[in-house]
C-alpha positions in Angstrom: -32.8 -30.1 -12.1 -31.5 -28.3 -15.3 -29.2 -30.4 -17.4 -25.5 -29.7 -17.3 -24.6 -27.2 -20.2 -21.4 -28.4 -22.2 -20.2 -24.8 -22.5 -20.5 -24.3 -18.8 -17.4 -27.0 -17.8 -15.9 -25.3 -21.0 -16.2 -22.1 -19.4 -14.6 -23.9 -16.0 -11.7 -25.9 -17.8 -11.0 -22.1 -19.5 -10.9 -20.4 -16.1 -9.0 -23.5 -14.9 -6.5 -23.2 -17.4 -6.2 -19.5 -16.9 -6.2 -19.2 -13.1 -3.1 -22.0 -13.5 -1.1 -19.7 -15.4 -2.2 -16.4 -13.3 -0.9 -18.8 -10.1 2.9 -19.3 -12.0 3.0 -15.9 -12.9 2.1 -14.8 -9.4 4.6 -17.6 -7.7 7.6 -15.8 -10.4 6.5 -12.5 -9.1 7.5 -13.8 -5.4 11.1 -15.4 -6.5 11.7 -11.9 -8.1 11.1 -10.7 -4.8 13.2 -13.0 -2.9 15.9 -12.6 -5.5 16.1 -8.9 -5.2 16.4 -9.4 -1.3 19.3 -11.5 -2.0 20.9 -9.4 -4.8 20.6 -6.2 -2.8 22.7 -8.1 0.6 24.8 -9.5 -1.3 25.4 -5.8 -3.2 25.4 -4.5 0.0 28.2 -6.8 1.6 30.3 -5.8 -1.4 30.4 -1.7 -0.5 30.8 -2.7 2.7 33.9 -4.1 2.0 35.3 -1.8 -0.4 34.7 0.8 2.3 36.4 -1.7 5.2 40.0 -1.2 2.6 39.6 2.7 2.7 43.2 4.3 4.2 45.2 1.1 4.7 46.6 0.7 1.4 50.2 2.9 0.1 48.7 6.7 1.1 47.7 5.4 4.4 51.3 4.6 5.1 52.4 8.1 3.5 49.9 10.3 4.7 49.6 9.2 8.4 47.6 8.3 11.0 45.3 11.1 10.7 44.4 9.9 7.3 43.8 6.8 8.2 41.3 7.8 10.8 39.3 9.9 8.8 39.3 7.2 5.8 37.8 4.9 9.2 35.5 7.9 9.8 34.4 8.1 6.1 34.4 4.7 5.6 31.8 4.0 9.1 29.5 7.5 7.1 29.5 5.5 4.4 28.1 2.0 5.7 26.3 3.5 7.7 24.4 5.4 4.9 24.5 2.0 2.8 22.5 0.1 5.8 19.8 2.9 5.6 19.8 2.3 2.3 19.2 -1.6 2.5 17.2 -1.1 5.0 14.9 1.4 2.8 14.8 -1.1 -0.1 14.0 -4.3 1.8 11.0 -2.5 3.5 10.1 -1.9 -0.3 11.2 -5.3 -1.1 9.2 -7.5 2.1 5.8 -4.7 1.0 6.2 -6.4 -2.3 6.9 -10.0 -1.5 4.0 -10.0 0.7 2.1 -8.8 -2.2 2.9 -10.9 -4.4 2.2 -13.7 -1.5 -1.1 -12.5 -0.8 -1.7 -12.7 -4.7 -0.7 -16.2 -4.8 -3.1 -17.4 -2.0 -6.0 -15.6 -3.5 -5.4 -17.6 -6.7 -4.8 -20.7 -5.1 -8.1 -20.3 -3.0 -10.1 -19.7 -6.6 -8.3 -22.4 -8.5 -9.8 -24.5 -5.5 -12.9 -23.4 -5.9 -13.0 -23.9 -9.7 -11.8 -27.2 -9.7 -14.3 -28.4 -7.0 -17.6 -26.5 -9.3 -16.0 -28.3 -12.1 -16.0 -31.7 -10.1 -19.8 -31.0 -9.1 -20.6 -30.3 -12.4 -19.1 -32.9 -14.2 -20.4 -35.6 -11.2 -24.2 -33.8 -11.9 -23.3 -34.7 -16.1 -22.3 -38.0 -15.3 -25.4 -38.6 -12.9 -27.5 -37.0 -15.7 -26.3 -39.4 -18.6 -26.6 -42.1 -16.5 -30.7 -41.5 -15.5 -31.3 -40.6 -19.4 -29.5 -43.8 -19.8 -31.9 -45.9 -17.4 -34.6 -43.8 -19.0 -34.0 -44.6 -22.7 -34.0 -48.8 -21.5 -37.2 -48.3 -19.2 -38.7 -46.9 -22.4 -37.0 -49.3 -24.9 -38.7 -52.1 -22.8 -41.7 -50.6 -22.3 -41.8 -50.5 -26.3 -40.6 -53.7 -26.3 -43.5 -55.1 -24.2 -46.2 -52.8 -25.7 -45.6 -55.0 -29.3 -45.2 -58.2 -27.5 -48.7 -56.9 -26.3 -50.2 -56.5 -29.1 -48.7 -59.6 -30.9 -50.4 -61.6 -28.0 -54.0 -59.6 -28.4 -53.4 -60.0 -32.2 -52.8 -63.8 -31.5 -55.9 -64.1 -30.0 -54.6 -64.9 -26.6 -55.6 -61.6 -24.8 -59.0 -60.2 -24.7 -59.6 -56.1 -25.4 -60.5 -55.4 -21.7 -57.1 -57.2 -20.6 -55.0 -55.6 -24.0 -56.2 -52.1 -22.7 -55.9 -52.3 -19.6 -52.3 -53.9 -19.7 -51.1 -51.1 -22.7 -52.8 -48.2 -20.1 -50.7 -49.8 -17.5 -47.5 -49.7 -19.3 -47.8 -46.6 -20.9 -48.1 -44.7 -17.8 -44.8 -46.4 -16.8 -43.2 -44.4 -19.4 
């Protein structure tokens, strides 16, 4: 198993990082959206009301009943033309919400799957430093009984045959 490469969970806390910022960008891109819907009803209500005044004010009462009915005639042209309108721009508006949606999730799903590589990979460095750790000991007592070794043969209290073949013994420990 290759060792983990520093660089690589570099690389991964980068795309992190970046994929984090893509994903607030992408979650501002749908409240523009869902503020747009709302500016464009509330817009929307305001015409309509303005047109719901049309002949009832002083030249209504001057000019008659026939003026009054085509101001109502008008008035209904008018709203109706303003709901074709809305509903134009909030098809526009929903096509680009949904976008924007669909944006987010594809984000979320890859800042997901970053942050669980990362997790791997950092878990695989930690395992790593931790059997280099065992390692290094094994071999620092191995060292340390390989002089201990040859103090004993040196003392006189081992002979060659049992010095060898205890040194070939640890040795292939290592």
């Amino acid at each position: 198993m290759p060792d983990v490469n520093p660089e690589q969970l570099t690389s991964l806390e980068e795309k992190i990082a970046s994929l984090k910022t893509n994903l607030e960008q992408a979650k501002l891109a749908v409240k523009q959206w869902s503020d747009s819907s709302a500016h464009l009803s509330q817009n929307a209500a305001e015409a309509r009301a303005k047109n719901q005044g049309m002949g009832r004010g002083l030249g209504g009462l001057l000019l008659g009943s026939k003026f009054r009915a085509s101001q109502r005639s008008q008035a209904a042209r008018l709203n109706a033309s303003i709901a074709m309108q809305v509903a134009e721009k909030r098809a526009k508006i929903a096509e680009g919400k949904s976008e924007a949606q669909d944006l987010v999730r594809r984000i979320q799903a890859e800042l997901t799957a970053t942050k669980e590589q990362y997790r791997s990979l950092t878990a695989l460095a930690k395992s790593q430093n931790k059997v280099k750790t065992i390692i290094t000991k094994e071999t620092d007592n191995s060292v340390g009984l390989l002089k201990k070794l040859k103090k004993a043969y040196d003392l006189g209290l081992l002979t060659e045959e049992e010095y060898e073949e205890k040194r070939k013994k640890i040795v292939s420990n290592i």
